[in-house]
ZAVO-329266 format. One record per residue (C-alpha): residue number from 1; residue in one letter; chain; y, x, z. Coordinates in Angstrom, 2 decimals. Layout:
residues N
[node NUM A A [Y X Z]],
...
//
This chain:
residues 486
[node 1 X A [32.70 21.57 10.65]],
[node 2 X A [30.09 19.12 11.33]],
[node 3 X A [30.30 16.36 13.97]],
[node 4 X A [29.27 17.93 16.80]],
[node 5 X A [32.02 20.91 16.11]],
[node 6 X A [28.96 23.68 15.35]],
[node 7 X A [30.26 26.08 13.38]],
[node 8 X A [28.36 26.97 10.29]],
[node 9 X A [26.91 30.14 9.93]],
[node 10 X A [29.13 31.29 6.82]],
[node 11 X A [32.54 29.81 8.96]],
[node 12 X A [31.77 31.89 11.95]],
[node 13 X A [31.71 34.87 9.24]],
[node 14 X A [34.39 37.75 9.91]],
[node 15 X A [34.41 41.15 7.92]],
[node 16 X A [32.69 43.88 9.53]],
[node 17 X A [29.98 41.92 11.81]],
[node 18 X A [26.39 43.30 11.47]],
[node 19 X A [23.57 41.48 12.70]],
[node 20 X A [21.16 43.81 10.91]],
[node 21 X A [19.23 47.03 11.51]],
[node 22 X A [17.37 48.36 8.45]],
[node 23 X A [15.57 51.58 7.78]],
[node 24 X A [17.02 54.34 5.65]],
[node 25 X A [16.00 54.03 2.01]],
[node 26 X A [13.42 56.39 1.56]],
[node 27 X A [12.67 55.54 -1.86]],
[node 28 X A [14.82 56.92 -3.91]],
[node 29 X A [17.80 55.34 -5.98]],
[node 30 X A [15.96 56.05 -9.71]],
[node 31 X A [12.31 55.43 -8.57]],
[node 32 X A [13.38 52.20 -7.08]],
[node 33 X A [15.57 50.71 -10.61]],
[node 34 X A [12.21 51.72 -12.28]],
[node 35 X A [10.31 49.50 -9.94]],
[node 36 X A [12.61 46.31 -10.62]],
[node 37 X A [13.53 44.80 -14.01]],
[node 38 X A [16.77 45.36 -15.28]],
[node 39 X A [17.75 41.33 -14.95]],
[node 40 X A [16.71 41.64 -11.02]],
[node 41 X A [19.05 44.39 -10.35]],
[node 42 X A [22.50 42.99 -8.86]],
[node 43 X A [25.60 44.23 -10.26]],
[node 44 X A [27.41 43.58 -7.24]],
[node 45 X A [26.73 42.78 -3.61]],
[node 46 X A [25.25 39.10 -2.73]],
[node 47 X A [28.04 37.02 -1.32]],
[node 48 X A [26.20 36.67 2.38]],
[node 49 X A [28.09 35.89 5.90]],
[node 50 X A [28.80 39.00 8.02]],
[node 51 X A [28.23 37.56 12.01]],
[node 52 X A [26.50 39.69 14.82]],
[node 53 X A [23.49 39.15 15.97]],
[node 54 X A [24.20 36.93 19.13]],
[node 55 X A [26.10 34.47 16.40]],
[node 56 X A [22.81 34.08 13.96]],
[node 57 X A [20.33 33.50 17.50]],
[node 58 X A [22.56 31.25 18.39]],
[node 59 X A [22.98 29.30 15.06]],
[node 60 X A [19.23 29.19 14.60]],
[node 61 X A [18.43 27.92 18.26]],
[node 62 X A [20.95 25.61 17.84]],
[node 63 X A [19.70 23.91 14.02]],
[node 64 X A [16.29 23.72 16.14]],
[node 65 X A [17.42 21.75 18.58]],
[node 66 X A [18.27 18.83 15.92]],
[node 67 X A [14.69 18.99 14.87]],
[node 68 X A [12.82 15.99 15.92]],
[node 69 X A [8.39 15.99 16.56]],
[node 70 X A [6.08 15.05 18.67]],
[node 71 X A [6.71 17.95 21.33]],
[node 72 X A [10.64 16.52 21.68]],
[node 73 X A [10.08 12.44 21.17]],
[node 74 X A [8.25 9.51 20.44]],
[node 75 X A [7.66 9.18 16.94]],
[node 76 X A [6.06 5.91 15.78]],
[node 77 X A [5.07 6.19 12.14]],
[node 78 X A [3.18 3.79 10.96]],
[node 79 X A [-0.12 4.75 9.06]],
[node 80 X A [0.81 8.55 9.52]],
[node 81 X A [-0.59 9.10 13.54]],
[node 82 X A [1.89 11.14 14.69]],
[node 83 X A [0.16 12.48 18.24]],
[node 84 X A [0.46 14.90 20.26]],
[node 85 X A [-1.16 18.32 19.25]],
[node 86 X A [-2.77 19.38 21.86]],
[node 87 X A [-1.88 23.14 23.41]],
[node 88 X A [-5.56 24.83 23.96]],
[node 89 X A [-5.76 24.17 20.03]],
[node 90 X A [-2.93 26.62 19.47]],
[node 91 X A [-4.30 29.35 22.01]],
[node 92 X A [-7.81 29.07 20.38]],
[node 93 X A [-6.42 29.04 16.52]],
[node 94 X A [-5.03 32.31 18.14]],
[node 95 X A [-7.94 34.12 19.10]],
[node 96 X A [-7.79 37.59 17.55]],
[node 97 X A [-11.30 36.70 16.38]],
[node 98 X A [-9.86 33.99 14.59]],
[node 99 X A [-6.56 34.66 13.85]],
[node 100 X A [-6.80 37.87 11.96]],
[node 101 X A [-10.13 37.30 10.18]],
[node 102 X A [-9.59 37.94 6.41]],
[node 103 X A [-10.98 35.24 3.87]],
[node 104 X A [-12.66 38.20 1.78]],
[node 105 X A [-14.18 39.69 4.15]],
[node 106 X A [-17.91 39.65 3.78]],
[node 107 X A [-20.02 37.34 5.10]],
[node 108 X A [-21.87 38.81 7.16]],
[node 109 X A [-19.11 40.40 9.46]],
[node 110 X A [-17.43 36.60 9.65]],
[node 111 X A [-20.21 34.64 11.06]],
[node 112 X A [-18.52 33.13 13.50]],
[node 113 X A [-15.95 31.60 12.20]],
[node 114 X A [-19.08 30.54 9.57]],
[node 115 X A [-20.49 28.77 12.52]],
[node 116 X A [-17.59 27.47 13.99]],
[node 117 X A [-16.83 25.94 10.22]],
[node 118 X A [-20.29 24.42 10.05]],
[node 119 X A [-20.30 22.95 13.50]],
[node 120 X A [-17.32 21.87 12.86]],
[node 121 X A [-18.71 19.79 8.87]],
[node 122 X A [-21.98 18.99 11.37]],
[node 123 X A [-19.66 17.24 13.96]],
[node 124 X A [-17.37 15.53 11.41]],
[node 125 X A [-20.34 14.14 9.51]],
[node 126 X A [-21.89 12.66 12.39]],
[node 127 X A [-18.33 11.09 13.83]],
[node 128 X A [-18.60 9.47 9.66]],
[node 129 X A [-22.01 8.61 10.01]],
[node 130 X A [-21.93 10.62 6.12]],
[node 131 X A [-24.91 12.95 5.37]],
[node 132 X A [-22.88 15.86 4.64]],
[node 133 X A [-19.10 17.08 4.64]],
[node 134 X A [-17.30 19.74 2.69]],
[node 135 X A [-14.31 21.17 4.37]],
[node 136 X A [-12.29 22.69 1.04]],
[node 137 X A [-9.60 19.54 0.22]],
[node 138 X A [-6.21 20.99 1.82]],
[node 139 X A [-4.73 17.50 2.59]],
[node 140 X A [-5.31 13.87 2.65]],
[node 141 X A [-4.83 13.08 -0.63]],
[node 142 X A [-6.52 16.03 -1.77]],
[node 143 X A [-9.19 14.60 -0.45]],
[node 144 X A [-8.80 11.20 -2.04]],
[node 145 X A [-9.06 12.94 -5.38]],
[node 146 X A [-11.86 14.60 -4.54]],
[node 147 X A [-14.03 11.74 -3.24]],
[node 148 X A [-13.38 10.02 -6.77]],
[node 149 X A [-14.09 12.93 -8.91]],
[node 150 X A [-17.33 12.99 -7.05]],
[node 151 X A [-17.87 9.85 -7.97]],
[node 152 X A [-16.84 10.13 -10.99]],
[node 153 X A [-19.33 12.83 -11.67]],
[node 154 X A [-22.15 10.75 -10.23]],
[node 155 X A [-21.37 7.87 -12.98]],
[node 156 X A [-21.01 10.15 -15.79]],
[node 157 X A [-24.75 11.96 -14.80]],
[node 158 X A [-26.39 8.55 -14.74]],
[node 159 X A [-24.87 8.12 -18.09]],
[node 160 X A [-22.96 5.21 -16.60]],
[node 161 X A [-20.00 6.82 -18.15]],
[node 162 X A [-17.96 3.35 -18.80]],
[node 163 X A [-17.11 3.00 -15.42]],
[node 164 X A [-13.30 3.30 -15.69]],
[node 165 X A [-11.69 1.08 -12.90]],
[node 166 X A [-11.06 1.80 -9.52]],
[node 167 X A [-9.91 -0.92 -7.05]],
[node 168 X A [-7.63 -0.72 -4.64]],
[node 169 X A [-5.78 -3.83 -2.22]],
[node 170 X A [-2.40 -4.40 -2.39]],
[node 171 X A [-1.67 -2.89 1.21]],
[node 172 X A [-3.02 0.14 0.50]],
[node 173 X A [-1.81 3.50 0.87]],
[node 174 X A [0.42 4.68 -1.96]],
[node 175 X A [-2.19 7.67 -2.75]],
[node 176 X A [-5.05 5.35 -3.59]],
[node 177 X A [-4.05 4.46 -6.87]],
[node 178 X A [-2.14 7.61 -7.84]],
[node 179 X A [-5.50 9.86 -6.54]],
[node 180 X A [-7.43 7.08 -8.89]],
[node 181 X A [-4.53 7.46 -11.87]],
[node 182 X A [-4.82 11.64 -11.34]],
[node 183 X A [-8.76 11.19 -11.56]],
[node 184 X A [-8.70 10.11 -15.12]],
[node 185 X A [-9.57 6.14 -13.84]],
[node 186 X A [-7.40 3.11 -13.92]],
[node 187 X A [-6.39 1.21 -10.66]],
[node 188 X A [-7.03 -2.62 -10.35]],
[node 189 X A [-5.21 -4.27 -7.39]],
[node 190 X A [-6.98 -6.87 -4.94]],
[node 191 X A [-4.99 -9.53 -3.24]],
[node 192 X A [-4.61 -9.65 0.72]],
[node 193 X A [-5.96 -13.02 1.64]],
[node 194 X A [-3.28 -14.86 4.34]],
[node 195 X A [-4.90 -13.37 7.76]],
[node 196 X A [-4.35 -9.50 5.90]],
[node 197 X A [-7.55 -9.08 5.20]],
[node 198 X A [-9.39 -8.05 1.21]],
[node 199 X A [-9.87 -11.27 -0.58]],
[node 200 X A [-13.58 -11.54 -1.01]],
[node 201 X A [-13.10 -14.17 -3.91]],
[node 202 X A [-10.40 -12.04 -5.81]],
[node 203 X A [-12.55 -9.09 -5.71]],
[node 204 X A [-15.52 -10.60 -7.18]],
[node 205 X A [-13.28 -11.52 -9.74]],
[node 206 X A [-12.19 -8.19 -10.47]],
[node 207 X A [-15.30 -6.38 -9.96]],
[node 208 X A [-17.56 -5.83 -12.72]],
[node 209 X A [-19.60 -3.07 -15.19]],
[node 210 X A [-16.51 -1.10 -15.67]],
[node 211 X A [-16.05 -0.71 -11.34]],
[node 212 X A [-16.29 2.63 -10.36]],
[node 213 X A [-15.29 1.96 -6.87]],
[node 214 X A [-13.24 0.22 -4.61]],
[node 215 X A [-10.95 2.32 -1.88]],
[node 216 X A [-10.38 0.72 1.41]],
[node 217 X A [-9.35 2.30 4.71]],
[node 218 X A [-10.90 -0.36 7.62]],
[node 219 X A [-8.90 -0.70 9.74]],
[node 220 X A [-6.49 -1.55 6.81]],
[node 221 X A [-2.92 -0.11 6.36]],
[node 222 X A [-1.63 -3.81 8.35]],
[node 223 X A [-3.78 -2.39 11.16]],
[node 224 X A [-6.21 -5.04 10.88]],
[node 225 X A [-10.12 -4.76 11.02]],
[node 226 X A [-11.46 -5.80 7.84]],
[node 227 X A [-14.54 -7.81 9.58]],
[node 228 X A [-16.38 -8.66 6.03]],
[node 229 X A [-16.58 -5.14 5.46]],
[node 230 X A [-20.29 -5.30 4.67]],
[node 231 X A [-19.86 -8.42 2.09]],
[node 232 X A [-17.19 -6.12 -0.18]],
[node 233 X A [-20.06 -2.82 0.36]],
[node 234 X A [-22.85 -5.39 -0.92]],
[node 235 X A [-20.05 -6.51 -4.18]],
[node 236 X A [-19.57 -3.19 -4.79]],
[node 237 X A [-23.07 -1.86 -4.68]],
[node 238 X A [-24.87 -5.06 -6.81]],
[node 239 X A [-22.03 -4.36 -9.23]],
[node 240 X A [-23.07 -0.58 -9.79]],
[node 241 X A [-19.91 0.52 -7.85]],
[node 242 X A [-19.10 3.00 -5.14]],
[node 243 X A [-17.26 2.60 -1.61]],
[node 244 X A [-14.33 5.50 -0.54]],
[node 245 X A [-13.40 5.03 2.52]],
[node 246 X A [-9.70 6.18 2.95]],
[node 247 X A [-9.63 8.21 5.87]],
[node 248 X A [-5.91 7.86 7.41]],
[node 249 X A [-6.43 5.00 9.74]],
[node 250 X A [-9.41 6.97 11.79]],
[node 251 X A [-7.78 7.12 14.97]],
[node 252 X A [-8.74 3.68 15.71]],
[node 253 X A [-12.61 3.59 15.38]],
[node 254 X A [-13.80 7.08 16.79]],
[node 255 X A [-16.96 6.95 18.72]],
[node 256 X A [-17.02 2.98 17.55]],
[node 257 X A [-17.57 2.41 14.24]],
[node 258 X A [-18.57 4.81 11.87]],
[node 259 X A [-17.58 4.26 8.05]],
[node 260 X A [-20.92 5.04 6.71]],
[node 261 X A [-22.61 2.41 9.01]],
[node 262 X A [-19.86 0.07 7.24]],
[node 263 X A [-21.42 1.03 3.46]],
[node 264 X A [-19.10 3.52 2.63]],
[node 265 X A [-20.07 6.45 0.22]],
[node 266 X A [-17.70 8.53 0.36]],
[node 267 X A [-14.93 9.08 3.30]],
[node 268 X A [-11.85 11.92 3.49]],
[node 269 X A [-10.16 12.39 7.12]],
[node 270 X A [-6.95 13.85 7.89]],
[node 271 X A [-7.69 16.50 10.35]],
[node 272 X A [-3.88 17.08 10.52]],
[node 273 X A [-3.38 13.02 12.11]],
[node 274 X A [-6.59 12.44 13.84]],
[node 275 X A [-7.39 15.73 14.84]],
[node 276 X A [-4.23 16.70 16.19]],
[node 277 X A [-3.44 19.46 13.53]],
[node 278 X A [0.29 19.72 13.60]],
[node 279 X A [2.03 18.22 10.39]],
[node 280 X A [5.33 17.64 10.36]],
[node 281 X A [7.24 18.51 7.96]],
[node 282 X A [5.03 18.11 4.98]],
[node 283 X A [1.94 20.58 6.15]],
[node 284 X A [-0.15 22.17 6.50]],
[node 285 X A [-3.21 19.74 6.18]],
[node 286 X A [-6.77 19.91 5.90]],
[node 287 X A [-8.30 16.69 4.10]],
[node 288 X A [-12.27 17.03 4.84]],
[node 289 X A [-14.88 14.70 2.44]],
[node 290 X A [-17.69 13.15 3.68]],
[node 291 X A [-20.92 11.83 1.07]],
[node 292 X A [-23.44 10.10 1.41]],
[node 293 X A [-27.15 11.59 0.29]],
[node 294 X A [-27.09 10.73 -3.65]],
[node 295 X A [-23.16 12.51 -4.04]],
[node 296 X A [-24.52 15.35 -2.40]],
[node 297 X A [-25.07 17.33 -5.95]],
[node 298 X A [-21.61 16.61 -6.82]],
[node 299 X A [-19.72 18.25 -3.43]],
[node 300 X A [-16.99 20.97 -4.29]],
[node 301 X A [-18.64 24.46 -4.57]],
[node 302 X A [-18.90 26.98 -2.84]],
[node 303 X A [-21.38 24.72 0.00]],
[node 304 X A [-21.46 26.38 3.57]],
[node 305 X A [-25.39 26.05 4.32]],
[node 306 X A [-27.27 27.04 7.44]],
[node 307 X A [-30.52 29.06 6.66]],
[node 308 X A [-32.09 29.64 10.37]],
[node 309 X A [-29.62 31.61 12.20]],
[node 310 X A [-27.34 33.01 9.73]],
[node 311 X A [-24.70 30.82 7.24]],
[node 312 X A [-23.69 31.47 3.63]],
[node 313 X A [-21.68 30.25 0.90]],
[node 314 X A [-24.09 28.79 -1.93]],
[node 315 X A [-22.79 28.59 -5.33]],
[node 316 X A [-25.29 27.91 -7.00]],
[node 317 X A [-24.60 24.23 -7.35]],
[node 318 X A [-24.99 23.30 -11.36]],
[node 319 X A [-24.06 18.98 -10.56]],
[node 320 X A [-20.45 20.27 -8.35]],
[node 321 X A [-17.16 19.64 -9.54]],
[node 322 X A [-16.25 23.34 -9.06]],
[node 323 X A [-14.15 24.54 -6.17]],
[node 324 X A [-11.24 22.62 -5.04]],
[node 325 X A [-9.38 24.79 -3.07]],
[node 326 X A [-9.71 29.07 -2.35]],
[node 327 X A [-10.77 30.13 0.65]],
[node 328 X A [-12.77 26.90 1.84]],
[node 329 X A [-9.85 24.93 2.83]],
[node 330 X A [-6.99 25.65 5.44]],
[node 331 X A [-8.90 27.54 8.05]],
[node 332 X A [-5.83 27.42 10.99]],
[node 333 X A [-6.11 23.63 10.99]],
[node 334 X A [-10.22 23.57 10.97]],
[node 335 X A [-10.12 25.38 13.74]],
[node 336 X A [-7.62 23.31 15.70]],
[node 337 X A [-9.83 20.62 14.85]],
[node 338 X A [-13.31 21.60 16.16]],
[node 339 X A [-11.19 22.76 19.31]],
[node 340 X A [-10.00 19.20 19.63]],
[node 341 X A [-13.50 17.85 19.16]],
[node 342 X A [-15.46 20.05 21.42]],
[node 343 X A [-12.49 19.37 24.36]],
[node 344 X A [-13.00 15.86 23.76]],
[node 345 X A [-16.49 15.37 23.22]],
[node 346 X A [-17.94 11.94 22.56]],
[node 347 X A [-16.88 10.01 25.61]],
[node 348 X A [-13.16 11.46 25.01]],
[node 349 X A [-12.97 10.16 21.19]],
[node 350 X A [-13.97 7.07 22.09]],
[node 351 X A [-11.35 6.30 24.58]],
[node 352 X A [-8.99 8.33 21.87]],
[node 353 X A [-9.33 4.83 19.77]],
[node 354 X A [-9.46 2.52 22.32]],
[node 355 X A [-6.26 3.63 24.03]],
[node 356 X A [-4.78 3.77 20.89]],
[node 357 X A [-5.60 0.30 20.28]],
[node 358 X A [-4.53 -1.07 23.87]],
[node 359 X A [-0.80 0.65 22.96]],
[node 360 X A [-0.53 -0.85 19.74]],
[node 361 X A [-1.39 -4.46 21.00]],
[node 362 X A [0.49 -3.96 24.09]],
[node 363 X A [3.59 -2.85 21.99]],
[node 364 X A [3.10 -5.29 19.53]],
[node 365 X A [2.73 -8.73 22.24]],
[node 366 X A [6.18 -7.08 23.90]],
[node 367 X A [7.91 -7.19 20.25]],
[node 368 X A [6.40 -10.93 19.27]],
[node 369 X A [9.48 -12.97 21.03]],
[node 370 X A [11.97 -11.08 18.83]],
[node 371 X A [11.01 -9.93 15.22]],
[node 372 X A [8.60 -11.76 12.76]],
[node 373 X A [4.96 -11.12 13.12]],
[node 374 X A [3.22 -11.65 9.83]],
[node 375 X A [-0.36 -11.05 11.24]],
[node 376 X A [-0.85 -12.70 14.80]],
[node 377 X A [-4.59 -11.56 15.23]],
[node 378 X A [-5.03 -8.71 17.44]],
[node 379 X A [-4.28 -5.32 15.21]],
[node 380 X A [-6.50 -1.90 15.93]],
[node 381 X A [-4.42 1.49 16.22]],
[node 382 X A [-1.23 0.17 14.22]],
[node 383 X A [0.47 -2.98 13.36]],
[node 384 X A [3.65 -4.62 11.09]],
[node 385 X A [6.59 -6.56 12.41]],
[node 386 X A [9.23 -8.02 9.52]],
[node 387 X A [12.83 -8.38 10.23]],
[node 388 X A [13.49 -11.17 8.19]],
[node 389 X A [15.09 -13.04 11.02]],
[node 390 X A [17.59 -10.43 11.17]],
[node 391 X A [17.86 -9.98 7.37]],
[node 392 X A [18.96 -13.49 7.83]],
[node 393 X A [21.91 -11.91 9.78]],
[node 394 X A [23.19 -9.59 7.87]],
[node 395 X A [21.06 -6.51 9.11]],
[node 396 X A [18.42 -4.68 6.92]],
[node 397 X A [15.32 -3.07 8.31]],
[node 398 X A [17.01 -0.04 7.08]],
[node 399 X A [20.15 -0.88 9.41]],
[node 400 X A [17.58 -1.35 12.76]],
[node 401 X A [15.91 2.18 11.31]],
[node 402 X A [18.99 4.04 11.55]],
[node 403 X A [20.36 2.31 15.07]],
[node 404 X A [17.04 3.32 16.32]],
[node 405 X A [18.23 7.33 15.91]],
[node 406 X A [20.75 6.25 18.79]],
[node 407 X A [18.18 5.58 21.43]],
[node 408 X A [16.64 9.22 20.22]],
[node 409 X A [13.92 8.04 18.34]],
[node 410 X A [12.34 8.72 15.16]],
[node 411 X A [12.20 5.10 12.73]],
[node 412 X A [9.13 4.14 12.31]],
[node 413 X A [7.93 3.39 8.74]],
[node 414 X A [9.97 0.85 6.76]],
[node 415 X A [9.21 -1.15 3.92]],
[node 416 X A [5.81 -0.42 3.56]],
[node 417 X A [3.43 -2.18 3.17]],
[node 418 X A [4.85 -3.54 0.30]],
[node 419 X A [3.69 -6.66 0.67]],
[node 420 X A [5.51 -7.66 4.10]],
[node 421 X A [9.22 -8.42 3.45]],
[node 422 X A [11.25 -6.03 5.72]],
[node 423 X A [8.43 -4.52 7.33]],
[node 424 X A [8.29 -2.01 9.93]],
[node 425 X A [5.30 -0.59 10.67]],
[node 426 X A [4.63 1.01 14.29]],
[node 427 X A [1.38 3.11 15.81]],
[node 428 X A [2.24 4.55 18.95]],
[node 429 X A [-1.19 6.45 19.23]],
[node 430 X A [-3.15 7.26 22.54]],
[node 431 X A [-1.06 9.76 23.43]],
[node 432 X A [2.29 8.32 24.64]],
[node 433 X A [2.81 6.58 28.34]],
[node 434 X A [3.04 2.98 29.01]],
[node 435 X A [6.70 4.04 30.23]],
[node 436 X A [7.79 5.73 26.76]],
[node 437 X A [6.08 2.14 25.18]],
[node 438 X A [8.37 0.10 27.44]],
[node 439 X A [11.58 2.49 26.81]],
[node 440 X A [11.28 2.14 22.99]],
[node 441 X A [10.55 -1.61 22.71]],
[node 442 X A [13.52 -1.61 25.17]],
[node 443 X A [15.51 0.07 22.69]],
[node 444 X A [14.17 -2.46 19.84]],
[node 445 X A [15.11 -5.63 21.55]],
[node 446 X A [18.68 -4.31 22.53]],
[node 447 X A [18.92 -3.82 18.21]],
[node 448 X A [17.30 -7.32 17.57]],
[node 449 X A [20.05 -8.75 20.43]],
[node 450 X A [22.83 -6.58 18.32]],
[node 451 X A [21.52 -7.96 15.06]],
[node 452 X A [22.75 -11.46 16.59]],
[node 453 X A [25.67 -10.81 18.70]],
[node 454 X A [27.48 -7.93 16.79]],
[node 455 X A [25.60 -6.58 13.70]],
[node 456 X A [28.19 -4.40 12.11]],
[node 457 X A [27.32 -2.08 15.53]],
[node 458 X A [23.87 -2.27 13.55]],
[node 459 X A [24.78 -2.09 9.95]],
[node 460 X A [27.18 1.10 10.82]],
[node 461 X A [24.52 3.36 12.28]],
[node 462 X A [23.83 5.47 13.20]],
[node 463 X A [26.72 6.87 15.24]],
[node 464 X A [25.80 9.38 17.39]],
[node 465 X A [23.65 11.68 15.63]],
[node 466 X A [24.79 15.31 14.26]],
[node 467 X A [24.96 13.76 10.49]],
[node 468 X A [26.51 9.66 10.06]],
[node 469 X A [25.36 7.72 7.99]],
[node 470 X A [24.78 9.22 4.49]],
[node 471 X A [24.89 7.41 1.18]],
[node 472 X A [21.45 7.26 0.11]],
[node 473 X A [21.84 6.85 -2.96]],
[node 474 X A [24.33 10.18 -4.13]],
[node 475 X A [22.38 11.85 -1.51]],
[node 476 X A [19.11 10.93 -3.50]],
[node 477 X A [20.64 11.56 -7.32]],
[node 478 X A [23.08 14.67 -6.50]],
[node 479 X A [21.66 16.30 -3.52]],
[node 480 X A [23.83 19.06 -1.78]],
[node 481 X A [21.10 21.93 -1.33]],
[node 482 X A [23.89 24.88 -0.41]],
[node 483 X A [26.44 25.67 1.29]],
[node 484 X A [29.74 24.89 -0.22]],
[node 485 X A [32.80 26.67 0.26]],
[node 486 X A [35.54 24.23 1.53]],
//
């Protein structure tokens, strides 16, 4: 039993419950053993639990309840933009027009959706200010990779083929060097200067022939605007170098500063954070790449081109890196996207980004008084408290993590980046009220005053959730992934 007394679905099981209704066989018994390989066919019955059908509804609606997204709470993760996905984006990704079309159909009975996917690369180019956009990468990070292979083809055409490094700062996202590492180059770390910010006279130290490009997201993963972003784009370029702009922390600049206006070459967006394409729980995503004119050549192919009033696929592309994805990327979450877009429209992503900013400063200034605040300068969409103080006390940013699933609320990210000491790392995105902002800082001062006054109510949590508090460690080395008999 857990500890909320729900029975589990192979204790409620009694002999002689069905909750099934199947068809007769009307295969028959030989045909089908010649269908399946010997080693497939069961010598006896699987071991399953035998419960009506009103038990296994009820089990199922129940495990959803414990489920935890934006639709049932706040859910602050840092770096990740965890909003609210709007509703009119499901109805329209619904759209029998949309919804049943077949990714081999032909192209000229899918126009449409051609146009809508075209609009959409139009829309997301100018929002970049890049000079064209493919739409294939499936996530984020696919994306990443894909930016630096196309820059890595670029290099290798202009017989520049010793260009080998990629730079990335120390607060960057964990992909940037592993999307580097996976695309065959090796990753040089920048310092973060003391206000958070790129250190202009470490990276001219690094930079040199063997630069292939430096990745940056601006803001930066502390949240901060990195204001001599033109001074690293001229570095970069007099070196021979390229500029990929790491997409993730886009919420905080639409309609107000565009990457390629910055000096940035190449940019990937996250259509699943930004965009409002649902992601939880690992998918699915849809990681878009901007380029600037010169990369062009190099984008994945197939290439969706307009030719007067009718679109194509082109594939004739001899400079491309080949196709990165089937299908031209994940077609659900496009569409969600240009939905978003055209309900917003310019006016509506701008304020997207500045609310966005005016909640994370407002959450951050409440927050000051009681935790550590590395960075004191105003932040954009997202921004890093430390609890060293409390550390100091006995209680770990992972103890104030799992307290926080108490109050009902999902952590937000801890110890990253890594180079804050106990960091937490909040964006509370455009999306949520001033009076869910006030409830959760609520919720983090009553942990900072339990951190003083009685931390083992801290260091114990949490306590009132359907699973207590799990040992990380055996959970992480000898995961339980079935059910085990008692």
């Amino acid at each position: 039993m857990n500890s909320q007394d729900q029975p589990l679905i192979f204790e409620l099981s009694k002999e002689g419950r069905v909750g099934h209704s199947l068809p007769d066989l009307d295969i028959p018994c030989e045909s089908l053993e010649a269908l399946l390989p010997e080693e497939f066919i069961r010598e006896q019955a699987a071991e399953l639990p035998e419960v009506s059908e009103l038990q296994i509804m009820r089990h199922y609606t129940a495990l959803s309840t414990r489920n935890h997204g934006v639709d049932s709470g706040f859910y602050p993760l840092g770096s990740c933009t965890m909003k609210y996905n709007p509703k009119i984006n499901e109805n329209v990704a619904r759209y029998e027009g949309l919804a049943y079309v077949h990714p081999y159909q032909a192209e000229d009975q899918v126009q449409g959706s051609l146009e809508l996917l075209y609009d959409l690369q139009t829309s997301l180019a100018e929002i970049t200010g890049m000079d064209e956009v493919t739409l294939q990468p499936a996530a984020g990070a696919h994306g990443e990779w894909t930016g630096l292979m196309m820059i890595r083809a670029f290099h290798e055409a202009n017989g520049d083929t010793e260009r080998t490094k990629v730079i990335v700062p120390d607060s960057a996202h964990g992909t940037n060097p592993a999307s580097a590492t996976v695309a065959g180059f090796e990753s040089i770390t920048v310092r973060t200067n003391g206000e958070g910010l790129v250190d202009l006279d470490h990276l001219r130290e690094v930079v040199g022939p063997d630069t292939a490009a430096l990745m940056l997201t601006n803001p930066n993963t502390l949240g901060l605007f990195e204001t001599y972003i033109e001074e690293m784009a001229a570095i970069i370029h007099d070196a021979g170098g390229k500029l990929y702009y790491d997409g993730a922390n886009s919420n905080a600049i639409l309609g107000i500063a565009r990457p390629g206006d910055m000096g940035f070459d190449v940019v990937h967006l996250n259509l699943h954070k930004t965009f409002t394409g649902p992601h939880g729980g690992g998918g699915p995503g849809s990681g878009p790449v901007g380029v600037k004119k010169e990369l062009i050549p190099f984008l994945p192919k197939p290439v969706l081109v307009k030719e007067q009033n009718t679109y194509r696929f082109e594939y004739d592309r001899p400079k491309s890196i080949g196709r990165v994805k089937p299908y031209y990327g994940n077609y659900g979450i496009n569409v969600r996207a240009y939905t978003y877009i055209r309900t917003m429209g310019p006016e509506g992503l701008r304020k997207v980004s500045e609310y966005a900013v005016l909640n994370a400063n407002y959450m951050m200034r409440r927050l000051e008084p009681h935790f550590d605040l590395p960075y004191t300068q105003h932040c954009k969409h997202e921004f890093v408290i430390s609890g060293r103080r409390q550390k100091k006390l006995g209680v770990r940013t992972l103890d104030m993590a799992k307290r926080l699933l108490d109050f009902g609320y999902h952590p937000p990210t801890i110890y990253f980046p890594l180079n804050v000491e106990e960091c937490m790392m909040f964006e509370p995105t455009e999306t949520e009220s001033k009076e869910t902002l006030d409830e959760f800082v609520d919720a983090m001062i009553q942990i900072a005053r339990e951190a003083e006054e009685s931390p083992e109510v801290v260091q114990e949590a949490p306590h009132h959730t359907v699973i207590s508090r799990l040992d990380e460690t055996t959970a992480a080395r000898k995961p339980i992934l079935r059910y085990q008999k008692a």
